[in-house]
C-alpha positions as CSV (number, residue, x, y, z in Angstrom):
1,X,-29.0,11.0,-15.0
2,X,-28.4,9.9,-11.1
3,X,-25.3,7.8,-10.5
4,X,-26.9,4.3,-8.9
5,X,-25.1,3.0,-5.8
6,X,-23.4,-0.8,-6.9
7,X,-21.2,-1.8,-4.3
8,X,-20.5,-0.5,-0.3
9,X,-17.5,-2.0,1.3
10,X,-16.1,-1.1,4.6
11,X,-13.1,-1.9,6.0
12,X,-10.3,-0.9,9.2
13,X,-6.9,0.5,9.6
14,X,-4.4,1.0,12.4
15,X,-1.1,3.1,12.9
16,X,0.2,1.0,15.7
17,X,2.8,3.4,16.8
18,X,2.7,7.1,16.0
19,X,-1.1,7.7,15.9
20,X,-0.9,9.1,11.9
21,X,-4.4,9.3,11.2
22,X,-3.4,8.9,7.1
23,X,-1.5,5.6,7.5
24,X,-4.5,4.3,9.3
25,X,-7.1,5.7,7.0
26,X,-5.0,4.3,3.6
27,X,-4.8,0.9,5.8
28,X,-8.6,1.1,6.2
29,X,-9.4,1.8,2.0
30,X,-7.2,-0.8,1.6
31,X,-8.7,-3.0,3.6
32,X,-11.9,-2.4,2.4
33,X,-10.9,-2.9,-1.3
34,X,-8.6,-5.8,-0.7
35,X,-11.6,-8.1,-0.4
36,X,-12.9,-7.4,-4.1
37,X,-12.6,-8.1,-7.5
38,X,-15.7,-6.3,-9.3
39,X,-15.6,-7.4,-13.2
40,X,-18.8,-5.2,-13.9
41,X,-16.6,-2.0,-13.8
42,X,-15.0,-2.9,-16.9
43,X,-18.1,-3.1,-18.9
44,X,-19.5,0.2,-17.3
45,X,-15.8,1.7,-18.8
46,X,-16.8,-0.3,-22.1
47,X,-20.4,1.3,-22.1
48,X,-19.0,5.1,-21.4
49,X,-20.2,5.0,-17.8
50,X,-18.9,6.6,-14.7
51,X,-18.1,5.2,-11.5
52,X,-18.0,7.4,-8.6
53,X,-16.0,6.4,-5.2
54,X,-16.9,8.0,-2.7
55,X,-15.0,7.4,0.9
56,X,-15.9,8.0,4.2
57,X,-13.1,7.3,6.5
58,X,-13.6,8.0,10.4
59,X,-11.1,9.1,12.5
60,X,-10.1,11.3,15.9
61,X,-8.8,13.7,14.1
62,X,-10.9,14.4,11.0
63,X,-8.3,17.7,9.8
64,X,-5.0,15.6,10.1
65,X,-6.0,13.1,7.2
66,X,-4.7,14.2,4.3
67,X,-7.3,13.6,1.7
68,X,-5.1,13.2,-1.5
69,X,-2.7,10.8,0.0
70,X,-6.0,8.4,1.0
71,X,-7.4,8.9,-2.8
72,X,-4.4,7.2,-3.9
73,X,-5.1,4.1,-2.5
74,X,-8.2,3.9,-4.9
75,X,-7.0,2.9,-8.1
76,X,-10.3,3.4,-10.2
77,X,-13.2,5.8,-10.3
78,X,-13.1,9.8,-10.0
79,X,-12.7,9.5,-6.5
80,X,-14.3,12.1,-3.7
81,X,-12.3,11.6,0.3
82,X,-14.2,12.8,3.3
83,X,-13.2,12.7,6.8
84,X,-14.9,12.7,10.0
85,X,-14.8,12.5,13.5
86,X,-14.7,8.8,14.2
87,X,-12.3,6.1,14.8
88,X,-10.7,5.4,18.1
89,X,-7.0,6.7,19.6
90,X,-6.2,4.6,22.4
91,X,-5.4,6.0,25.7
92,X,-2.9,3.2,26.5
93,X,-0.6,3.8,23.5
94,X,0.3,5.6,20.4
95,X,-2.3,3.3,18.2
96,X,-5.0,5.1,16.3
97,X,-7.5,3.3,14.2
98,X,-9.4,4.9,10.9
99,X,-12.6,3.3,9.5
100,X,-13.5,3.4,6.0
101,X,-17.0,2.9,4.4
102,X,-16.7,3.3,0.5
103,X,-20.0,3.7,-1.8
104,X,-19.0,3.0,-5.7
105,X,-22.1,4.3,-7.7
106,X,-22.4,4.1,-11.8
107,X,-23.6,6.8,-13.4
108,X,-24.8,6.5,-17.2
109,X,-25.4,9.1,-19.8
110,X,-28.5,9.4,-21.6
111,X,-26.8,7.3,-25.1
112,X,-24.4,5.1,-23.4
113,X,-27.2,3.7,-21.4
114,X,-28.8,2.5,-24.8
């Protein structure tokens, strides 16, 4: 069965000083997520469904974000981290900014769909 997208939430994050593209990309899930409280995760859990979090985050320097660190922030779900070129390093300072875009899709087995 296909997982079914629920909920998209997108949020920012900036490492003021030291351009640290993982700072800035945990910032960014966590601003994205901050912003939520989703009670119909607890019945797909109940049900024996799976919710799937996929992230997105957007950054400079796609190979300096360390993908486990950024999967932390996420404290439900099994949990997939992507990065890619995006974001924005300023050329006035040491600031770098991630973006995040998160997709949470529910996925149901044949009986627990019943």
């Amino acid at each position: 069965m296909s997982a079914k997208p629920c909920v998209l939430e997108f949020g920012m994050g900036v490492d003021v000083h030291g351009r640290d593209a993982t700072k800035a990309a945990c910032r960014a899930v966590s601003d994205a997520i901050r912003h939520s409280s989703l009670p119909l995760f607890q019945e797909v859990r109940e049900r024996g469904g799976r919710m799937l979090v996929d992230v997105t985050i957007g950054v400079p320097d796609p190979s300096s974000v360390k993908l486990d660190v950024v999967r932390q922030e996420l404290p439900h779900g099994e949990v997939t981290v992507h990065a890619v070129d995006g974001g924005l390093r300023s050329p006035t300072s040491d600031t770098l900014i991630a973006c995040a875009a998160i997709t949470v899709s529910v996925e149901y087995s044949q009986d627990s769909a019943r």
